[in-house]
C-alpha positions, -999 to +999 in steps of 0.1 A: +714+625+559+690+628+526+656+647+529+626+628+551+611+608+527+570+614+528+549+583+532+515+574+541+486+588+526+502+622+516+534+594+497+506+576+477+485+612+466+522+629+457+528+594+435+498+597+421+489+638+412+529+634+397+524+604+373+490+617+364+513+652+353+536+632+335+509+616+318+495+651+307+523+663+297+534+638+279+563+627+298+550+591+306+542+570+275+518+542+272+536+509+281+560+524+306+574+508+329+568+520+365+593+512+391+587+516+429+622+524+437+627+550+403+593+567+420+605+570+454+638+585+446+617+608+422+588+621+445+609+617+474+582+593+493+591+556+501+586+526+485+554+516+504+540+549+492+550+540+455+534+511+459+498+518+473+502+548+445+503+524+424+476+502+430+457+534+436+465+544+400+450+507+390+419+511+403+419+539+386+426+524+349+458+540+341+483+516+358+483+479+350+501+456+376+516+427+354+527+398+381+558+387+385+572+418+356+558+450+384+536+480+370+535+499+336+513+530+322+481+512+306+476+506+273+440+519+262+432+499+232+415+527+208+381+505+209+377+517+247+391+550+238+362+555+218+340+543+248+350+566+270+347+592+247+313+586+241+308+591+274+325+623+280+304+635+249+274+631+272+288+645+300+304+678+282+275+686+266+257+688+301+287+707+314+286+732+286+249+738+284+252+740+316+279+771+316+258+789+291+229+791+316+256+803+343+286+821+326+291+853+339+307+883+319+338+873+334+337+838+323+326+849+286+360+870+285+381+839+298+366+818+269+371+848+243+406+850+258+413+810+256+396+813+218+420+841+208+449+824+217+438+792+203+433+812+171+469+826+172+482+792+181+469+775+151+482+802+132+516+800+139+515+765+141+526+761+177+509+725+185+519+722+223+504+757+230+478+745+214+471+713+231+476+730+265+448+755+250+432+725+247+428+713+280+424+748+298+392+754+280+375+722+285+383+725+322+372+761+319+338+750+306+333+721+336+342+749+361+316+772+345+290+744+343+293+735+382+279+704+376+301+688+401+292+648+399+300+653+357+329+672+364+341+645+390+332+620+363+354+635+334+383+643+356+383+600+362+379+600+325+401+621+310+428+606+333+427+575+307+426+597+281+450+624+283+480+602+262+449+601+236+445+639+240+479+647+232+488+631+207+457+637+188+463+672+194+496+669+179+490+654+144+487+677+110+459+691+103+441+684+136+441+717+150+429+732+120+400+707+122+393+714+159+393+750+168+365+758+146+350+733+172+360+747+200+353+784+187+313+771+188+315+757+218+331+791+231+307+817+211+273+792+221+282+799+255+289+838+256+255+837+236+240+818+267+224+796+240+225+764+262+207+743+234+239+753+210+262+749+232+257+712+240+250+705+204+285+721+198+303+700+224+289+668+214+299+679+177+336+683+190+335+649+208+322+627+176+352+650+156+375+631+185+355+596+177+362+598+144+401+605+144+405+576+170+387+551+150+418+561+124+440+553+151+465+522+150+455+499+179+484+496+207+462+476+229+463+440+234 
């Protein structure tokens, strides 16, 4: 006999947390087809469980149920990527002044840690490390900030996102572009400058607005 397969509420959250890593990590692709069967065998959870995971994930903006052709990983048209940028502009720039009025000296050498090795990722030109970089110090900063209802808010977000994220992240010249960015956003909050600090965030975001709006448009 195989393995108990998990259902219920604990299925539908282990459906869910492991598309939303595939998502990050690139292994799930806008468009993608999502089969219940494939996600049972792969999470080890039944199909019921894949399929309230799936409508979960709906709700939620990153899974699109297409009747009568099942579920695939949602297209974000780069018009609405923008949107929700905009918005997690606003809400960044709260988080970071925010973790400039609370950083501790222990936080400050986290971020110099996380800028360092951005720096020697750039330099040598390794893009995933980068990217993961990335995402560690922007989760960094919401932690810091404890601003819990914003962080909630751009964890939702950033789900929608993330595909955006990476590849962004990914294309020439973008890192080289960013980390001077990010290196602001770092140094305004070991200043405890909280004024600098969302003015550099909010300068990182409209650098992110601007290379989507010279994004091809998947959407429909």
């Amino acid at each position: 006999m195989g393995q108990k397969q998990v259902t219920g509420l604990e299925g539908r959250n282990v459906v869910g947390a492991g598309i939303r890593a595939a998502l990050a990590a690139g292994d799930m692709v806008p468009g993608q087809r999502l089969i219940e069967q494939e996600l049972s065998e792969a999470f080890g959870v039944t199909r019921s469980a894949a399929r309230e995971a799936l409508q979960d994930l709906a709700a939620e903006g990153l899974v699109e149920l297409v009747p009568r052709r099942g579920a695939r990983i949602r297209v974000v048209p780069v018009e609405e990527a923008i949107q929700i940028t905009e918005c997690r502009a606003s809400l960044e720039g709260l988080c970071a002044r925010r973790a400039a009025e609370r950083a501790t000296e222990a936080h400050h050498g986290r971020l110099l840690e996380i800028g360092a090795a951005m720096r020697a990722a750039v330099a040598g030109g390794e893009l995933d490390t980068y990217s993961g970089l990335n995402r560690r110090l922007h989760d960094l900063v919401a932690e810091v900030g404890a601003q819990e209802v914003a962080k909630a808010l751009l964890d939702r977000l950033n789900g929608q996102m993330v595909r955006y994220q990476f590849r962004l992240a990914l294309r020439p010249g973008r890192p080289t572009r960013s980390l001077p960015q990010h290196l602001a956003i770092i140094d305004a909050i070991v200043a405890g400058d909280p004024d600098a600090a969302e003015a550099a965030a909010k300068a990182h975001l409209a650098s992110v607005i601007e290379e989507l709006g010279a994004t091809p448009d998947q959407g429909r």
